[in-house]
C-alpha positions as CSV (number, residue, x, y, z in Angstrom):
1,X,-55.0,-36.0,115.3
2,X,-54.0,-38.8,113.0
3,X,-53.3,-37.6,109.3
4,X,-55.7,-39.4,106.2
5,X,-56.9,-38.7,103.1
6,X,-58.4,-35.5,103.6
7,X,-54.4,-34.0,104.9
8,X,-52.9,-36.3,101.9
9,X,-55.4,-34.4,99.7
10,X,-54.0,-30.9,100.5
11,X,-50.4,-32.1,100.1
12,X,-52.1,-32.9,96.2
13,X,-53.5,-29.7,95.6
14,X,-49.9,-28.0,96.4
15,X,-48.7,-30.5,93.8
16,X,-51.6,-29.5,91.7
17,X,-50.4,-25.8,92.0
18,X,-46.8,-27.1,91.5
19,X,-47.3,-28.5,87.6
20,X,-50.4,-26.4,86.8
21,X,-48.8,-22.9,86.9
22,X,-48.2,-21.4,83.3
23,X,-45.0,-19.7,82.5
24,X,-45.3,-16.0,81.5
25,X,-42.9,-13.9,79.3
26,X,-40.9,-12.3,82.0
27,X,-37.5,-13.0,83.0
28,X,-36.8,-16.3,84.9
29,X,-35.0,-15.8,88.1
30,X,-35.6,-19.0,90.8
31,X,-36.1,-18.2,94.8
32,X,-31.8,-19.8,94.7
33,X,-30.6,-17.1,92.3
34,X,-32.7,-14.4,94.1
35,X,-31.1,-15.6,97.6
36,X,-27.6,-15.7,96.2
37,X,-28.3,-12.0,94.9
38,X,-29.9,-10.8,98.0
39,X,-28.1,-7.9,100.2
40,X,-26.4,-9.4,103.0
41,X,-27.6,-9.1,106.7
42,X,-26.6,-10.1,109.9
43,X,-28.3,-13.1,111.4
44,X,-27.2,-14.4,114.5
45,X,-28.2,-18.2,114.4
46,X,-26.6,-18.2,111.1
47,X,-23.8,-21.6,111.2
48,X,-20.5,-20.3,110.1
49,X,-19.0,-20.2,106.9
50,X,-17.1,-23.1,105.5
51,X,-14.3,-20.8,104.1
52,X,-10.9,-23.1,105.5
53,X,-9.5,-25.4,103.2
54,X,-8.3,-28.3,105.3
55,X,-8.0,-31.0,103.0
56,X,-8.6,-31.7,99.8
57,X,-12.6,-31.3,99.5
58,X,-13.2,-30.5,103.1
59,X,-13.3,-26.5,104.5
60,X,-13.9,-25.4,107.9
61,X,-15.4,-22.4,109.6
62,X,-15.6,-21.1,113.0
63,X,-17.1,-18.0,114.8
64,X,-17.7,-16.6,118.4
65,X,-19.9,-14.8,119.7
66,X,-21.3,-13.3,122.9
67,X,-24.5,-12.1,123.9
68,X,-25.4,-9.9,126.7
69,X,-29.6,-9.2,127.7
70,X,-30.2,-6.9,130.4
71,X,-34.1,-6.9,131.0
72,X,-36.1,-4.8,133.6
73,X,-39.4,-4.4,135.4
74,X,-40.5,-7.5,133.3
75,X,-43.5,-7.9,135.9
76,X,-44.6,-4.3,134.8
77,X,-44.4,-3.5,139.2
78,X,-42.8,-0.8,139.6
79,X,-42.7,-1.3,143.2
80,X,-40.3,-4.2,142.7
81,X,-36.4,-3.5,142.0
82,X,-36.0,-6.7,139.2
83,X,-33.4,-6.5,137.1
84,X,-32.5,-9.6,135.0
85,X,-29.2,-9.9,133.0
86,X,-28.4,-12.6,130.8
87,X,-24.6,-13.0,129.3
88,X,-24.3,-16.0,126.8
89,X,-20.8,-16.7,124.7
90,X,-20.8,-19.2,122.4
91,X,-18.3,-20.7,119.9
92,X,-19.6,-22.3,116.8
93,X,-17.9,-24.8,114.5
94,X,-18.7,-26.2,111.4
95,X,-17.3,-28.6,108.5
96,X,-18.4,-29.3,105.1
97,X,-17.3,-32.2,103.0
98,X,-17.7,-31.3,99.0
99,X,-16.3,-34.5,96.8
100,X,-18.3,-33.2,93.9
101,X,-20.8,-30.8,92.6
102,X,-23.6,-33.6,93.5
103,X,-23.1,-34.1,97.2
104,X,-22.0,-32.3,100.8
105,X,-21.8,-33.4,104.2
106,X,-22.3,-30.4,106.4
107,X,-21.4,-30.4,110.7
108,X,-22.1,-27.9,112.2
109,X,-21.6,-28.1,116.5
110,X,-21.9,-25.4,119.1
111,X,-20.9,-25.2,122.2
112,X,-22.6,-22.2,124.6
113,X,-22.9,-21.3,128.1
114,X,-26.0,-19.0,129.5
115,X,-25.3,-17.1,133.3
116,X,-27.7,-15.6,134.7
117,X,-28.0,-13.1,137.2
118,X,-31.0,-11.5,139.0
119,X,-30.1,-7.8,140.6
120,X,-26.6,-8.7,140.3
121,X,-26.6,-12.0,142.1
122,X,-26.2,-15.1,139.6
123,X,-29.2,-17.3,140.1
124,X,-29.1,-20.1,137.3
125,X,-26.1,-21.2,134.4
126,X,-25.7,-23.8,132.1
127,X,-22.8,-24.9,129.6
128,X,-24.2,-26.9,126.7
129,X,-22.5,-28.7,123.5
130,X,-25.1,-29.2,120.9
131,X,-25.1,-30.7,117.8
132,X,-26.4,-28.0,115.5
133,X,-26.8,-29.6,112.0
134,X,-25.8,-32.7,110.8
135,X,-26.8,-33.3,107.1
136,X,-26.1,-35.0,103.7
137,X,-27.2,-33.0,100.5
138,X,-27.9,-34.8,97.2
139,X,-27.9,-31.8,94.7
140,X,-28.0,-31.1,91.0
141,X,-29.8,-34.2,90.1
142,X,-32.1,-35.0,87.1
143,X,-30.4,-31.6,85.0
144,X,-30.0,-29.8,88.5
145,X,-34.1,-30.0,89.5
146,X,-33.5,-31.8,92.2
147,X,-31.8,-32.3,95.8
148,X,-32.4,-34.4,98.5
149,X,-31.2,-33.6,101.6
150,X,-31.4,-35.7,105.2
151,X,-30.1,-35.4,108.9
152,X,-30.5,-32.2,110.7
153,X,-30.9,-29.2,109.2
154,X,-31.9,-25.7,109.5
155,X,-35.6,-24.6,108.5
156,X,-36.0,-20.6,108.2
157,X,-38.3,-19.2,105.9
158,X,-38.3,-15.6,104.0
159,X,-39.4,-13.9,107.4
160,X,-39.3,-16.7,110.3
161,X,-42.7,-16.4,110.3
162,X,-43.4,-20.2,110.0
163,X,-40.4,-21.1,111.5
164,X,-36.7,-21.1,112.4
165,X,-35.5,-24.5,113.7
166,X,-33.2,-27.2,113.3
167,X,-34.9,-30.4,112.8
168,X,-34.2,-34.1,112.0
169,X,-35.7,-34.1,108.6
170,X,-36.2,-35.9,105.5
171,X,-36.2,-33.0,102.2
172,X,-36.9,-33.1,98.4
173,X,-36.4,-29.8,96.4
174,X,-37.2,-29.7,93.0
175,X,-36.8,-26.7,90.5
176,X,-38.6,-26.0,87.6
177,X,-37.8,-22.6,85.2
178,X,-40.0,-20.4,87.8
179,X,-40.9,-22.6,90.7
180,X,-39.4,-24.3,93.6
181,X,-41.1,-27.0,95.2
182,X,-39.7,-28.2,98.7
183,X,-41.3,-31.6,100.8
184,X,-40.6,-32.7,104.0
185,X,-41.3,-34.8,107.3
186,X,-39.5,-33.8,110.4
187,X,-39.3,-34.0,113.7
188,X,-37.4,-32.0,116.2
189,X,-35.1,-33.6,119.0
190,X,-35.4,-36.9,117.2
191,X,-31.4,-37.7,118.1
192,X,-30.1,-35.9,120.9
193,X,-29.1,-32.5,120.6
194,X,-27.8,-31.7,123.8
195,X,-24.6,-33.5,124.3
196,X,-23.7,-32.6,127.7
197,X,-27.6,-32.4,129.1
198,X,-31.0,-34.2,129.1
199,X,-32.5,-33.2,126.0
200,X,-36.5,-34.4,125.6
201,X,-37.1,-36.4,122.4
202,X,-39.5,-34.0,120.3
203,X,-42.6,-36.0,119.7
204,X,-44.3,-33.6,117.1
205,X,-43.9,-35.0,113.2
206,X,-43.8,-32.1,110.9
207,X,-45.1,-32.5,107.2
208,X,-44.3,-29.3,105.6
209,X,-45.1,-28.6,101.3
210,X,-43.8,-25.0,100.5
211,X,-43.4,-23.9,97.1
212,X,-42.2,-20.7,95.4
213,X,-43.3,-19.2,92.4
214,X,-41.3,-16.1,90.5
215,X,-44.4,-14.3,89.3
216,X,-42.2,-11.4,88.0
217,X,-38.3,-10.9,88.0
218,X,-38.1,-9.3,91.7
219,X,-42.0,-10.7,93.0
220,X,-43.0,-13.9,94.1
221,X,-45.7,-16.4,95.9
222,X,-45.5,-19.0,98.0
223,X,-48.3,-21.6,99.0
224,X,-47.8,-24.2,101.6
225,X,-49.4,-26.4,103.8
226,X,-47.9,-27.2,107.5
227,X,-49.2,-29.7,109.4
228,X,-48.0,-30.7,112.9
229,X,-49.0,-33.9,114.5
230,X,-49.1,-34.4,118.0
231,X,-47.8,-37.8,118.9
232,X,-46.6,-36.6,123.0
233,X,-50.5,-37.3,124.1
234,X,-51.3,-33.3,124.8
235,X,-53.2,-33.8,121.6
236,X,-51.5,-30.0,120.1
237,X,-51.5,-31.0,116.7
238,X,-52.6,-28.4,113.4
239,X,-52.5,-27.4,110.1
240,X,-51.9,-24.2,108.5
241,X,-52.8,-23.7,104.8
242,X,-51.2,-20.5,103.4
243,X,-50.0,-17.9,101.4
244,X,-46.0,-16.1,101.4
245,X,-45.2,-13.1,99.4
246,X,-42.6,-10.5,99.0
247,X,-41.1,-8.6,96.4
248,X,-40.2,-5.5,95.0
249,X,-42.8,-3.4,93.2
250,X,-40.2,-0.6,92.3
251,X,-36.7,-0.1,92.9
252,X,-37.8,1.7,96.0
253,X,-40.6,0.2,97.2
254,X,-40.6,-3.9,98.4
255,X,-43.2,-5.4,100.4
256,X,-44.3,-8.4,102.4
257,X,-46.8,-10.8,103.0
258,X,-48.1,-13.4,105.2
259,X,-51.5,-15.4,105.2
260,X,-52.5,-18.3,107.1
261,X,-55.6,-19.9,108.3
262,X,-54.8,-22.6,111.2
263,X,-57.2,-25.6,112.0
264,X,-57.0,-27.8,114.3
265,X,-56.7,-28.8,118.7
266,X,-55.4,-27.3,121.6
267,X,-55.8,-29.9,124.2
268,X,-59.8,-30.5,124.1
269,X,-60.0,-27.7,122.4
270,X,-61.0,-27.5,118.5
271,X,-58.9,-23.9,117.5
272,X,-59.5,-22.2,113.9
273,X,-58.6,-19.1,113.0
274,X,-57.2,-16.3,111.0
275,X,-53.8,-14.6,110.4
276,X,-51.7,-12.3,108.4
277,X,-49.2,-10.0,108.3
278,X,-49.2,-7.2,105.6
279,X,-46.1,-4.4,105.1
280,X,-44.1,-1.9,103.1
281,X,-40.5,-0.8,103.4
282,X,-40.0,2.5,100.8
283,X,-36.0,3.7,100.7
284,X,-35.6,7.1,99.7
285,X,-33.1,7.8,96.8
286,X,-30.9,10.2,99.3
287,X,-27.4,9.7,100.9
288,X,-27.9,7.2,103.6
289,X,-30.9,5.6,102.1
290,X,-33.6,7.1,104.5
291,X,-36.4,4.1,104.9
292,X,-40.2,4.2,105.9
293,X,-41.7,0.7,107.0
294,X,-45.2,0.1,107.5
295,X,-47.2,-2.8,108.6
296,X,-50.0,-4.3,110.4
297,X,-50.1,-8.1,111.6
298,X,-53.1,-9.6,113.1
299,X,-54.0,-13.0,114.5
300,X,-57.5,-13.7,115.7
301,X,-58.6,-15.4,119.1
302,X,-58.4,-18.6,117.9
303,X,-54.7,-18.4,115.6
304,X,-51.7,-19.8,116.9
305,X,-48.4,-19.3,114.8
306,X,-46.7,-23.1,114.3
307,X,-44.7,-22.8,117.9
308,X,-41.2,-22.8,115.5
309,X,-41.6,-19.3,114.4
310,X,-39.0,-17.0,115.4
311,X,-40.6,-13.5,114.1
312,X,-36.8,-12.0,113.3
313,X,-36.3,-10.6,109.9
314,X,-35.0,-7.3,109.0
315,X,-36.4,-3.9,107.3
316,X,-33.5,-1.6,105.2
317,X,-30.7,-2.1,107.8
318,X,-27.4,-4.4,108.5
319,X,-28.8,-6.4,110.9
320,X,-32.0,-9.1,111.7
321,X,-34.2,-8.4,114.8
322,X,-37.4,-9.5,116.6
323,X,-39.6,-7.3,114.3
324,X,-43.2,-7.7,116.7
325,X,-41.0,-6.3,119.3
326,X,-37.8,-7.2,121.2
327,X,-39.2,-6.7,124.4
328,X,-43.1,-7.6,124.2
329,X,-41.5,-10.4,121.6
330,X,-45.6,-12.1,120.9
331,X,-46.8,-14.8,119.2
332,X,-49.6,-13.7,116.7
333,X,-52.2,-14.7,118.7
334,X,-55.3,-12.7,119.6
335,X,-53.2,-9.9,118.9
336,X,-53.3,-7.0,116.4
337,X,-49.9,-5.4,116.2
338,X,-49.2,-1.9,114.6
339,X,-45.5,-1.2,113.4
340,X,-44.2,1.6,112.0
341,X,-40.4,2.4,111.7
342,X,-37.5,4.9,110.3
343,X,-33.9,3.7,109.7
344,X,-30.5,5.1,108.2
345,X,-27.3,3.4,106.8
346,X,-24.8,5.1,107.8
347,X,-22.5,3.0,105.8
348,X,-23.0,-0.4,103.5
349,X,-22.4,-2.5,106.4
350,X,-23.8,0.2,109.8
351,X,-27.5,0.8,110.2
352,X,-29.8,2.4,112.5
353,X,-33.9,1.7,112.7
354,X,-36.2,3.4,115.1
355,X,-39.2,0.9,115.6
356,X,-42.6,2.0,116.9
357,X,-44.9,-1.0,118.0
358,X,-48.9,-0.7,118.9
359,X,-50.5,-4.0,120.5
360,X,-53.9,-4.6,121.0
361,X,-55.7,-7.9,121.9
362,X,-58.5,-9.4,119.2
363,X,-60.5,-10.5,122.5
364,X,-60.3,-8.8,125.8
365,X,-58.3,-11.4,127.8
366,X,-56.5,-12.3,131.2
367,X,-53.9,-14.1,129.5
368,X,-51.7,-13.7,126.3
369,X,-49.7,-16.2,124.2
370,X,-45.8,-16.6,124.4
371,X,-44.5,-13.3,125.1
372,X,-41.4,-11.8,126.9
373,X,-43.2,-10.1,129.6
374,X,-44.2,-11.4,132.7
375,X,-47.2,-9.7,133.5
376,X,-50.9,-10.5,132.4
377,X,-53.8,-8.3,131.6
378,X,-56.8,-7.5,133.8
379,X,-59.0,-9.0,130.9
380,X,-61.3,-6.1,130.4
381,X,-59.6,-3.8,128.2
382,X,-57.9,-4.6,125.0
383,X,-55.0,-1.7,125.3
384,X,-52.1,-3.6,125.7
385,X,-49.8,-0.8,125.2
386,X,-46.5,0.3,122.9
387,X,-43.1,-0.1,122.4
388,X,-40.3,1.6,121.0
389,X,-37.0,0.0,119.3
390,X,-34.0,1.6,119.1
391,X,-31.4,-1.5,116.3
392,X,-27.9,-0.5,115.4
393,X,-26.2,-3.2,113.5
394,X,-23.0,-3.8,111.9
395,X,-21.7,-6.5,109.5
396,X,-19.4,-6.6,107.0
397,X,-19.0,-9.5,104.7
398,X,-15.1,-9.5,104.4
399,X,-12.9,-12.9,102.4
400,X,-11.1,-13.9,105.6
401,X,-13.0,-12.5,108.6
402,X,-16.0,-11.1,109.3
403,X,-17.2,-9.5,112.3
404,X,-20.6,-8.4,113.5
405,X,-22.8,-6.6,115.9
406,X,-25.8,-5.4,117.2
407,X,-27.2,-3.2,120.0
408,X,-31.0,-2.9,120.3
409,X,-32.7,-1.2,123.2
410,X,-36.2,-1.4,124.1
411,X,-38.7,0.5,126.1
412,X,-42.4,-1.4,126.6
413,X,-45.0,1.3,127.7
414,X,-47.8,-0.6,128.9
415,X,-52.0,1.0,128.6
416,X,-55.0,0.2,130.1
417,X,-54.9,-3.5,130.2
418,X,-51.8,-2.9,132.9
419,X,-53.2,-0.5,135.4
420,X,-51.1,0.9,137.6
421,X,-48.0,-0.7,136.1
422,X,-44.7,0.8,135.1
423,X,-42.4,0.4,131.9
424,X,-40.3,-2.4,130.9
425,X,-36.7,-1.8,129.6
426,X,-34.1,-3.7,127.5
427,X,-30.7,-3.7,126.5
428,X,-29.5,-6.3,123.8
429,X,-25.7,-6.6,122.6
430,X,-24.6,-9.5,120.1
431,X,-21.3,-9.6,119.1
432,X,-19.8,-12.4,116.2
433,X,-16.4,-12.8,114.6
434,X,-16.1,-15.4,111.9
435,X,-12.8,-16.8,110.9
């Protein structure tokens, strides 16, 4: 799909959007000031925190971490002992260089190993050093509206539901009093990652236009435009033209949502379709801040999600996790997925979310898009079945060192479109200390 005029004409309406939006009477708070504010929670692909003084402008910070996955009856046959057990470690390492209040140079490298065994006999491993995010940030410019910022870097939005990724990129950000404008062309993969292994140059450009808007003090909008072009010859190239919004409608109420419409090729395929994801998280005003969440996400037959997405973000609790599902983990795609969930805080850093999942296909179909099981569907019903989450996590967010955790567990009941197939069960623990 080659870009012209007609994609250089959506990148001008977001501009369009960008200078033509009136200011109202309400306080001014940009997305920054709102992130800086924001509660802390425990994300796992988070770099470390450059907290070391070294030298004079340069700080270091370190953290290690260890994941173990134990995942079983991923085929759905019960008539097949599989058990599959994943342990991971990982130390993480990162500098930042700060001369000034106008410029950083941020490293970040990671070296990780991945064992894994299939009942109890180790079957695969691999020790990687990768170069995480390598960057130079021009900031505060022109009265602090704008930054530039090249090299690798980290792209995550609000929920992950666009995507979470380090990519080579190229990024302008520029603030005005209630907007936040952010351009970019990436690519990811285009310098080696992997130091240590044979890492494939990406070959998909990435020309992303996102801004945010503070509609109120605690609400805001964001349009954007994503377009990915194909340049590897599989001809898997798109453009999503949506809609991000979350806020907080009362002290105890905050929502959530996400809107897309995707156009574009899947091999010889032309694909177009629908999706969105709509929800509510109410906290009670009670000791251990009882929550209720609520939401239902849907992506028609012909919706894909961008393929960077990560679908982690986090409801009331301590800690981030795969919120369509840790076990089923699915792309949007010909999917409905009904969520409801319950959670506690025990404390200001401990947490504990019960997570019910319902998943049913938009088109009866023998196959299903990026998903953590195994198995595939007979095709003729559109009961894909349920899942329940069980997420305790812990973080604290101490001066010197922080450590966290998390220990999900879920249990993936499968319906008609799996006859005569068993459950599925998970065990997740992540463990981080940063120093």
């Amino acid at each position: 799909m080659k870009i012209n005029r007609k994609l250089f004409s959506l990148f001008t309406i977001v501009f369009l959007l960008t200078f033509c939006v009136t200011e109202s009477n309400g306080q001014s708070n940009s997305p920054q000031d709102e992130e800086e504010s924001a509660e802390s929670r425990f994300d796992p692909d988070a770099p470390p925190e450059t907290k070391i003084k070294i030298a004079p402008f340069l700080t270091f910070g370190a953290q290690i971490g260890l994941e173990y996955v134990l995942e079983r009856n991923l085929d759905l046959d019960g008539d097949q002992d599989e058990d599959l057990s994943t342990i991971a470690p990982e130390l993480s390492v990162a500098f930042s260089f700060d001369p000034s209040r106008y410029f950083q140079a941020f490293f970040n490298v990671e070296s990780n190993g991945e064992f894994i065994f299939e009942d109890g006999d180790k079957v695969d491993d691999q020790v990687s050093l990768e170069i995480v995010q390598a960057y130079i940030l021009f900031k505060n410019l022109l009265g602090e509206r704008l930054s530039i910022q090249l090299g690798r870097q980290r792209f995550d939005d609000e929920r992950q539901w666009l995507y979470d990724a380090e990519l080579d990129a190229g990024r302008v950000f520029l603030r005005l009093p209630r907007f936040l404008l952010e351009l970019s062309v990436s690519r990811g993969g285009l310098v080696d990652r992997d130091l240590l292994n044979f890492d494939p140059a990406g070959k998909i450009n990435n020309y992303i236009a996102y801004g945010t808007y503070a509609i109120a003090k605690e609400i805001y909008a964001s349009p954007y435009v994503v377009i990915r072009d194909d340049r590897s010859g599989k001809d898997e190239s798109s453009i999503f033209l949506g809609l991000h919004s979350d806020g907080e409608i009362t002290d105890s109420l905050e929502y959530w949502l996400e809107l897309a419409y995707l156009w574009g090729k899947d091999g010889s395929n032309n694909i177009n379709g629908l999706g969105f994801d709509l929800g509510s998280i109410y906290v009670f005003n009670l000791p251990l801040e009882p929550s209720i969440t609520l939401s239902y996400a849907f992506g028609s037959n012909g919706f894909r999600q961008t393929g960077l997405q990560a679908n982690e973000g986090g409801f009331n609790g301590a800690t981030d996790f795969l919120y369509y599902g840790e076990l089923f983990d699915p792309e949007l795609s010909n999917l409905s997925i009904f969520t409801a969930g319950a959670g506690i805080k025990l404390t200001e850093e401990s947490s504990i979310d019960l997570v019910y999942h319902y998943y049913l296909q938009d088109k009866a179909s023998d196959s299903l898009r990026d998903v953590g099981i195994d198995a595939e569907p007979d095709g003729r019903s559109k009961r894909l079945g349920s899942e329940i989450d069980l997420v305790l996590g812990y973080a604290t967010e101490e001066i010197k060192n922080n450590i966290e955790l998390a220990l999900v567990l879920g249990y993936f009941i499968p319906d008609k479109a799996f006859p005569e197939s068993q459950n599925s069960f998970l065990t997740k623990v992540i463990i981080q200390f940063e120093f």
